[in-house]
KEGU-853114 format. One record per residue (C-alpha): x negated, y, z; residue number from 1. Coordinates in pm, 1 decimal. Example, Ala and Ser with C-alpha at 12.3 -4.5 7.8 and 13.67 -1.06 7.14 Angstrom:
2
+----------+----------+----------+------+
!        X !        Y !        Z ! resi !
+----------+----------+----------+------+
!  -1230.0 !   -450.0 !    780.0 !    1 !
!  -1367.0 !   -106.0 !    714.0 !    2 !
+----------+----------+----------+------+
***
This chain:
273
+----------+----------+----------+------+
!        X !        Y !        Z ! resi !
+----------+----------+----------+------+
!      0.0 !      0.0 !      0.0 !    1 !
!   -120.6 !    343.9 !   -116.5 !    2 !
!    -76.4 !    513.5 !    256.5 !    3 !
!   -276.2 !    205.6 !    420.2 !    4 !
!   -581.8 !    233.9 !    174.3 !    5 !
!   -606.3 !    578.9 !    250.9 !    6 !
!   -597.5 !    566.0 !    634.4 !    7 !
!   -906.7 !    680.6 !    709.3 !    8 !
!   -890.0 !   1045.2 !    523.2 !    9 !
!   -508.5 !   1048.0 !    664.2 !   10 !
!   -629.2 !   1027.9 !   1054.1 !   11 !
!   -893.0 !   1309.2 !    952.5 !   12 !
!   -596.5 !   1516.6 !    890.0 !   13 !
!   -516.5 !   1688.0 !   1257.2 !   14 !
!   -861.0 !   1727.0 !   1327.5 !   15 !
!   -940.4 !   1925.8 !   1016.1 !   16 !
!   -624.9 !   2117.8 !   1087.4 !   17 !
!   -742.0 !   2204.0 !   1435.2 !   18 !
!  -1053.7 !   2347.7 !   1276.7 !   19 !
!   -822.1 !   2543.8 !   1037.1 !   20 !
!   -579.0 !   2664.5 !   1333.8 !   21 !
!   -930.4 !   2763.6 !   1559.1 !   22 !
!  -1057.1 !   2935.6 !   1272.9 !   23 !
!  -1126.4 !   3368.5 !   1377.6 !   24 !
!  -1284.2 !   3586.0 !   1115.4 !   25 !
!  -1546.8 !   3805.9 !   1312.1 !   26 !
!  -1394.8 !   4147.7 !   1395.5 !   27 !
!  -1717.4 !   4328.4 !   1253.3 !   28 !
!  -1597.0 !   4226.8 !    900.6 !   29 !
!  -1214.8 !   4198.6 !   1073.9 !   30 !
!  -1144.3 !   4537.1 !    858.0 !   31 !
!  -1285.2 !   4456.8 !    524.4 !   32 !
!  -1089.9 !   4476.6 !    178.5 !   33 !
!  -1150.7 !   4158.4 !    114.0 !   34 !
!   -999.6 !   4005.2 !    448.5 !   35 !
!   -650.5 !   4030.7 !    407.2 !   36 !
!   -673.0 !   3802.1 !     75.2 !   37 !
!   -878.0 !   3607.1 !    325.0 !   38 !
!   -610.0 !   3595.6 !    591.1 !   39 !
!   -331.3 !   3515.4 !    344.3 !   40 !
!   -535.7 !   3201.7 !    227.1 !   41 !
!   -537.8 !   3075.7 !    599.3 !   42 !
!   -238.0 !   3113.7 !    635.2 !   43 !
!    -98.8 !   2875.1 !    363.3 !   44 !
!   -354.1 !   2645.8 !    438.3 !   45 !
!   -216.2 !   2648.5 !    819.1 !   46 !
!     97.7 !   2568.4 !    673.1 !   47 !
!     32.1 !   2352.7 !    414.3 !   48 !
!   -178.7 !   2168.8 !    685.1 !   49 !
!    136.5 !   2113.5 !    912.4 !   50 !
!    355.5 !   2026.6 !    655.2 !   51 !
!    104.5 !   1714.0 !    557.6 !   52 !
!     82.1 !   1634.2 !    956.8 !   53 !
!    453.4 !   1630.6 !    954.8 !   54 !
!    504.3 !   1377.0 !    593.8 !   55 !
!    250.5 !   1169.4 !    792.3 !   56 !
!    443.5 !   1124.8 !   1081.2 !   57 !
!    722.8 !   1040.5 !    919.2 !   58 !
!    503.8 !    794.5 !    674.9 !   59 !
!    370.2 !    663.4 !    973.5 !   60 !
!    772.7 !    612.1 !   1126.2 !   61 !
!    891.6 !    444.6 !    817.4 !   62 !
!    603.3 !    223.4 !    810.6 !   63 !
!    673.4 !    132.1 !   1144.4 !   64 !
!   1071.5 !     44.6 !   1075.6 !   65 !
!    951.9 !   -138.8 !    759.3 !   66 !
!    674.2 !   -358.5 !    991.6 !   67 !
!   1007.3 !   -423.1 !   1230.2 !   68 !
!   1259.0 !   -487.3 !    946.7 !   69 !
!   1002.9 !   -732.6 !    809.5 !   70 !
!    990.2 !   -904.6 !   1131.2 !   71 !
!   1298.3 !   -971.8 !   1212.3 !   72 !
!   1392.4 !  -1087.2 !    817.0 !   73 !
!   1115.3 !  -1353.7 !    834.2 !   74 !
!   1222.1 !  -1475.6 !   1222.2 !   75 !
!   1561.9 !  -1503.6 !   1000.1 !   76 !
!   1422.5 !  -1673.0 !    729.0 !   77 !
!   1244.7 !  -1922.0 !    957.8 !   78 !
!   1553.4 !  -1979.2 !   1160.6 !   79 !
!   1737.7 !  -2061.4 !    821.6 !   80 !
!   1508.1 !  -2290.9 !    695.5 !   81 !
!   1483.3 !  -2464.6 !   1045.9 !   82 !
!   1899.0 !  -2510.2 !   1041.4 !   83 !
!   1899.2 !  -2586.7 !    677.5 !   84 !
!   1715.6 !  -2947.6 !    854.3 !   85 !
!   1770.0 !  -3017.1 !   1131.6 !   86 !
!   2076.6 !  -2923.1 !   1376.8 !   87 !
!   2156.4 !  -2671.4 !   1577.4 !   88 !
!   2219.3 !  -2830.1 !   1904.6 !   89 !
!   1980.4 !  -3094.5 !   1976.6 !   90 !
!   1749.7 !  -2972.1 !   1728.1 !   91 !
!   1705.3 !  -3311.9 !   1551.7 !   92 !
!   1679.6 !  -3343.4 !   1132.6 !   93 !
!   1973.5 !  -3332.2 !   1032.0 !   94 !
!   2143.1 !  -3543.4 !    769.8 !   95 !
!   1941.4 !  -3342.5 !    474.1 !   96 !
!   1608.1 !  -3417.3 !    649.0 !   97 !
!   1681.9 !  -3774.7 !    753.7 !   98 !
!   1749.7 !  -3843.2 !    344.0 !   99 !
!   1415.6 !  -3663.9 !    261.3 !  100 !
!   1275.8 !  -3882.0 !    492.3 !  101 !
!   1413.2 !  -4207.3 !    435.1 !  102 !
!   1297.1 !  -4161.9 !     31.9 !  103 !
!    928.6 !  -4125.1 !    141.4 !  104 !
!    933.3 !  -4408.8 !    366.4 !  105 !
!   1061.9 !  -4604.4 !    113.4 !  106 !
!    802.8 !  -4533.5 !   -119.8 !  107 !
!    584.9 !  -4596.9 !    179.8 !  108 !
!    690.7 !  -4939.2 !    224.5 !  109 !
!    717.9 !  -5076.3 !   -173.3 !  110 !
!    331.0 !  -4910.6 !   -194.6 !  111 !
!    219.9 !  -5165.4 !    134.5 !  112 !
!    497.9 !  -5372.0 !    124.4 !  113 !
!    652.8 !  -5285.1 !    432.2 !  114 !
!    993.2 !  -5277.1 !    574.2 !  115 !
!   1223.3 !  -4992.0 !    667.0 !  116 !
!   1489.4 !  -4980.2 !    945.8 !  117 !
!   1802.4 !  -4742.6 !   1006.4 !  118 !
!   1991.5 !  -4791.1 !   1365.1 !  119 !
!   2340.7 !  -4635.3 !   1388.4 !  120 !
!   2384.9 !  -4533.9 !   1745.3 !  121 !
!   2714.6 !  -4429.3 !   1924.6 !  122 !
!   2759.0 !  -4296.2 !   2295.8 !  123 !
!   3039.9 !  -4533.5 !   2413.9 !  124 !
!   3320.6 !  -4335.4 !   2563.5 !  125 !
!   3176.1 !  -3993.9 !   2459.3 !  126 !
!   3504.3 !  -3842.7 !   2495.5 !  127 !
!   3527.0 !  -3904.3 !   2882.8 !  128 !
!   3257.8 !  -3706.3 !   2948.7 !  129 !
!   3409.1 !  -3387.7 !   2765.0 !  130 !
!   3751.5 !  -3448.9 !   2864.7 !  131 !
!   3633.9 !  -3482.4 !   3322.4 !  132 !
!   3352.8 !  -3263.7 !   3312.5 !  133 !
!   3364.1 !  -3026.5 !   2969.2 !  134 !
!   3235.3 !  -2961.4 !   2649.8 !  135 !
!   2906.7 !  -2783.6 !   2807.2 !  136 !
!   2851.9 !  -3082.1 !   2986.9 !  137 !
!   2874.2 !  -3308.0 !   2720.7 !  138 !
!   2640.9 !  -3045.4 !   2499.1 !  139 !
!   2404.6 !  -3108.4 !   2718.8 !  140 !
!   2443.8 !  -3486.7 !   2734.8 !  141 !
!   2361.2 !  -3497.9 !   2347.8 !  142 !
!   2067.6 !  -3263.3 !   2413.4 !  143 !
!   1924.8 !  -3506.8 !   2625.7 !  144 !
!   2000.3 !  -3817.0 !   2476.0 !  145 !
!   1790.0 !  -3673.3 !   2200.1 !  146 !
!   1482.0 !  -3589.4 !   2401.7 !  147 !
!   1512.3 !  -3969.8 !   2519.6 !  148 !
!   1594.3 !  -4068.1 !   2150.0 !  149 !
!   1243.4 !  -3888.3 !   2050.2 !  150 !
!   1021.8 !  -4000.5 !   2331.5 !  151 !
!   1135.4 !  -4409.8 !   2231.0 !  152 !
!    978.2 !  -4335.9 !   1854.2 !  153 !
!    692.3 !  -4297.0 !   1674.2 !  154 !
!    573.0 !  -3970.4 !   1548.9 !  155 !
!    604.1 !  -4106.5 !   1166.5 !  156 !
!   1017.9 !  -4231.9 !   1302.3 !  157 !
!   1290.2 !  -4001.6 !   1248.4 !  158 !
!   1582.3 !  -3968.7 !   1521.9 !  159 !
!   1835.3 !  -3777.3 !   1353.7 !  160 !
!   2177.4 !  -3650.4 !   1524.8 !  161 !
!   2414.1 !  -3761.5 !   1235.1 !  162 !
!   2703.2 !  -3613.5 !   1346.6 !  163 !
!   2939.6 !  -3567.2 !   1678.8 !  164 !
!   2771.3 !  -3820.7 !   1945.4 !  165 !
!   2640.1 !  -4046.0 !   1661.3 !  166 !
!   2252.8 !  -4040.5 !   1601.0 !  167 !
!   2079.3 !  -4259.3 !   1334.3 !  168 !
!   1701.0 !  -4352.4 !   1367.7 !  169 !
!   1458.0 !  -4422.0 !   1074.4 !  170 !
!   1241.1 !  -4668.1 !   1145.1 !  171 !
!    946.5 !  -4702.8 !    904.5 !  172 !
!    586.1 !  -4857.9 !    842.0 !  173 !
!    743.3 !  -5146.9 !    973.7 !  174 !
!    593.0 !  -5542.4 !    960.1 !  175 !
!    969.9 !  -5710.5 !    970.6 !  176 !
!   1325.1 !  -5720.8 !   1196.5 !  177 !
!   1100.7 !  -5788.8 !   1510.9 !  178 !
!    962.4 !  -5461.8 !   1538.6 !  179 !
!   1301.9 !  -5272.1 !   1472.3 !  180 !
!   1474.2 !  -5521.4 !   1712.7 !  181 !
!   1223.9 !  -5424.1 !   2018.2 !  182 !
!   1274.3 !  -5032.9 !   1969.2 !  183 !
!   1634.5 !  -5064.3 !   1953.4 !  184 !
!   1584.0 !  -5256.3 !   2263.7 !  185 !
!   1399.4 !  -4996.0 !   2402.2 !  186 !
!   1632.5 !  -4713.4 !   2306.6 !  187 !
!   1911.1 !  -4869.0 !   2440.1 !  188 !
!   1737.4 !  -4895.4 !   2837.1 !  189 !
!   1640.6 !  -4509.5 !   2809.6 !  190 !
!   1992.0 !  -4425.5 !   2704.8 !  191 !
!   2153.6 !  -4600.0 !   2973.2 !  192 !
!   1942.3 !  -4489.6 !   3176.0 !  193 !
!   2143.5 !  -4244.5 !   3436.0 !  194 !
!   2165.1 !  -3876.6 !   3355.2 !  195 !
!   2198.8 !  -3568.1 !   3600.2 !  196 !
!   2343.6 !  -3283.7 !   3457.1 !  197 !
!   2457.5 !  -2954.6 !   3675.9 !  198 !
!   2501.7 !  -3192.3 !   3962.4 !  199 !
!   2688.7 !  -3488.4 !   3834.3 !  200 !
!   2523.3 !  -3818.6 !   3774.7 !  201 !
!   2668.2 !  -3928.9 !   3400.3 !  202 !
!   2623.1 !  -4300.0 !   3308.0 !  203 !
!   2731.2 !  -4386.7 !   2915.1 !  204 !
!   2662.5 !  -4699.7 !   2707.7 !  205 !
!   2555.9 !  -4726.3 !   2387.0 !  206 !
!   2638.1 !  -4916.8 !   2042.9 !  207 !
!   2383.5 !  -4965.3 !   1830.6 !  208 !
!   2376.4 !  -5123.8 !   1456.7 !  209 !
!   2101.6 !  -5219.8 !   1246.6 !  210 !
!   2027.2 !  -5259.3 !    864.2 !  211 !
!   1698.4 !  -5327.0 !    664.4 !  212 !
!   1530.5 !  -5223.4 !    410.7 !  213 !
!   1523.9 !  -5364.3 !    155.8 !  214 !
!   1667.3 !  -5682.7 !    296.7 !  215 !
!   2031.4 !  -5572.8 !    406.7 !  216 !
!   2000.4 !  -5298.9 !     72.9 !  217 !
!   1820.6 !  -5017.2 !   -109.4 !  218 !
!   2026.2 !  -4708.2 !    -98.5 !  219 !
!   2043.6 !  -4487.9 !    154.4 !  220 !
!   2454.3 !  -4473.2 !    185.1 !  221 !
!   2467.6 !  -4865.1 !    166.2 !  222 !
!   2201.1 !  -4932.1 !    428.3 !  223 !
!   2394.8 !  -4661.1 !    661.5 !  224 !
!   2714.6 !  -4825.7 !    586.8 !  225 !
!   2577.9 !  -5178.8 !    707.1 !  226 !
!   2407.8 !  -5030.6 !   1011.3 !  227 !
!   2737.2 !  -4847.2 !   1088.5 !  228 !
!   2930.7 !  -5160.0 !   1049.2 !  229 !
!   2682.1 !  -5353.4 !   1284.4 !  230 !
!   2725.9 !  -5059.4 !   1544.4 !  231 !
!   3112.2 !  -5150.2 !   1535.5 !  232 !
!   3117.0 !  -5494.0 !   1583.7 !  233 !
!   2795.3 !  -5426.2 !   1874.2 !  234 !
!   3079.1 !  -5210.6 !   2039.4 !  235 !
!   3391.1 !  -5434.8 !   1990.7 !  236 !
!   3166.4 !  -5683.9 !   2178.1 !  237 !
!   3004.7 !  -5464.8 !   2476.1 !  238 !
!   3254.8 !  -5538.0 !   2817.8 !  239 !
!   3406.7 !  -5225.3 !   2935.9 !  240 !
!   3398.0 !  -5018.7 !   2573.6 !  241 !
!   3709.9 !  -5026.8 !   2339.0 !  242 !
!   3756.6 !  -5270.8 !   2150.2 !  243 !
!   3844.0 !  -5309.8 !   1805.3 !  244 !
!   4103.6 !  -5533.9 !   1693.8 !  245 !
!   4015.6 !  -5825.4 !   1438.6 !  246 !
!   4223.6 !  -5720.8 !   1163.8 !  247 !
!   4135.7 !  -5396.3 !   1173.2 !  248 !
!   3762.8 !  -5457.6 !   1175.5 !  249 !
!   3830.8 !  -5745.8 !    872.2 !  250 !
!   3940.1 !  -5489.4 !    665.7 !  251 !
!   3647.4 !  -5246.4 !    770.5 !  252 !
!   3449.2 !  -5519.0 !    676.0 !  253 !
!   3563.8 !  -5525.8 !    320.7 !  254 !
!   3371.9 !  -5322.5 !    153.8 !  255 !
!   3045.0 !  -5420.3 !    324.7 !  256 !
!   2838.0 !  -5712.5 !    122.3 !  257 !
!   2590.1 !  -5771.3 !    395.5 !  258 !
!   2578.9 !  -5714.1 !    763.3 !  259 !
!   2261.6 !  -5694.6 !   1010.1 !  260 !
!   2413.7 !  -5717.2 !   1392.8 !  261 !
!   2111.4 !  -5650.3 !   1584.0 !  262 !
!   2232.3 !  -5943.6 !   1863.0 !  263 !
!   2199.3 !  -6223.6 !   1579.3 !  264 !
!   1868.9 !  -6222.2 !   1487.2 !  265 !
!   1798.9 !  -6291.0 !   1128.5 !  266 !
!   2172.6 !  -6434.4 !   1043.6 !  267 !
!   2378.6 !  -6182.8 !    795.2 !  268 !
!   2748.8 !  -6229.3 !    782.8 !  269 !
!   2866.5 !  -6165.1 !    427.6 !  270 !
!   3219.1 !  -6026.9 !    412.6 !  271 !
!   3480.4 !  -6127.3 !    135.7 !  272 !
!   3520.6 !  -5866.5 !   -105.8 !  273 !
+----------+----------+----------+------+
***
């Protein structure tokens, strides 16, 4: 910027002007002919000098707004960009990211020949805890089951809050179904693990489904619609949660091909379709 390259002659300003303003013409030659042309010239330059102190000034204001406005437009841009992936509550990727993600691990594990898991989660009973004790409460349930959710992964895993009090977790780099089976493990013992928030101790179960890639599927939405299906059937079959009737399940079941439930090992249950 032309005002910033020219800084240095711009601060020399006020003290030249201070010269100017100090300046007395000796009152032996006070009288001469020539001194009136003399003070008329100082004058203008006294002026003239005042005028450019008060343009930089204001220079200097604006280019202190613009600094400011700059600021805050790139803390907005940043904050955009952040929401854009990843959501606003628990600050987890969000669906967007999770995708993104899930595309490079795949590539990841066809290049080493690897295997990639997705586990559907769902906090059994969810609703209780906003209906007793209030939606704040329950915001900060979710915010902590996802500090829990990222301390049970890897750095190179993605926990991802996929909507409501559902969370899917990415699962990649990994050697087969034994690996994925001992995280979920994990996850599930941290979740239901008791939580004290603004006094009350909160204890909630949770569901959890399964799918692999590429053995249960390849695409994204038909890996997430096994692993969703697993987390139904995990929760019809937990004591204490709702269950799910049979017939209404069957025809949940319809559209799947092939089903990983994390409690049967390697077994898949194909559905009619």
């Amino acid at each position: 910027m032309g005002n910033r390259t020219s800084n240095g002659g711009a601060q020399a300003l006020p003290a030249v002007f201070g010269r100017v303003q100090s300046f007395r013409v000796d009152d032996a030659v006070a009288d001469s002919p020539d001194m009136a042309e003399v003070h008329r010239v100082l004058t203008t330059m006294r002026l003239r000098f005042g005028a450019a102190l008060r343009q930089l000034e204001r220079l200097r204001y604006r280019d202190a707004l613009l600094e400011q406005e700059n600021a805050l437009l790139t803390e907005a841009v940043v904050k955009a960009r952040r929401f854009a992936y990843h959501d606003e509550l628990t600050g987890l990727p969000n669906r967007h990211l999770l995708l993104d993600r899930f595309n490079l691990s795949v590539a990841l594990a066809e290049r080493h020949d690897q295997h990639v898991a997705l586990l559907f989660l769902d906090l059994d009973r969810f609703k209780r805890v906003n209906d007793t004790l209030g939606h704040s409460v329950g915001d900060k349930l979710l915010q902590q089951v996802a500090q829990r959710l990222v301390a049970c992964i890897r750095a190179s895993d993605t926990a991802c809050r996929y909507g409501g009090d559902e969370f899917v977790v990415l699962l990649s780099e990994l050697g087969g179904k034994g690996g994925a089976v001992v995280v979920a493990d994990n996850i599930r013992a941290h979740l239901e693990a008791p939580y004290l928030i603004d006094g009350a101790q909160i204890t909630v179960t949770t569901s959890v489904g399964m799918a692999m890639y590429p053995v249960d599927g390849q695409a994204f939405g038909d890996l997430l619609q096994v692993a969703d299906l697993a987390m139904y059937r995990d929760k019809a079959r937990r004591p204490g949660t709702p269950s799910t009737s049979d017939s209404a399940l069957d025809a949940t079941m319809n559209g799947a091909s092939v089903v990983s439930l994390l409690d049967e090992g390697d077994e898949r249950v194909r559905a009619a379709g």
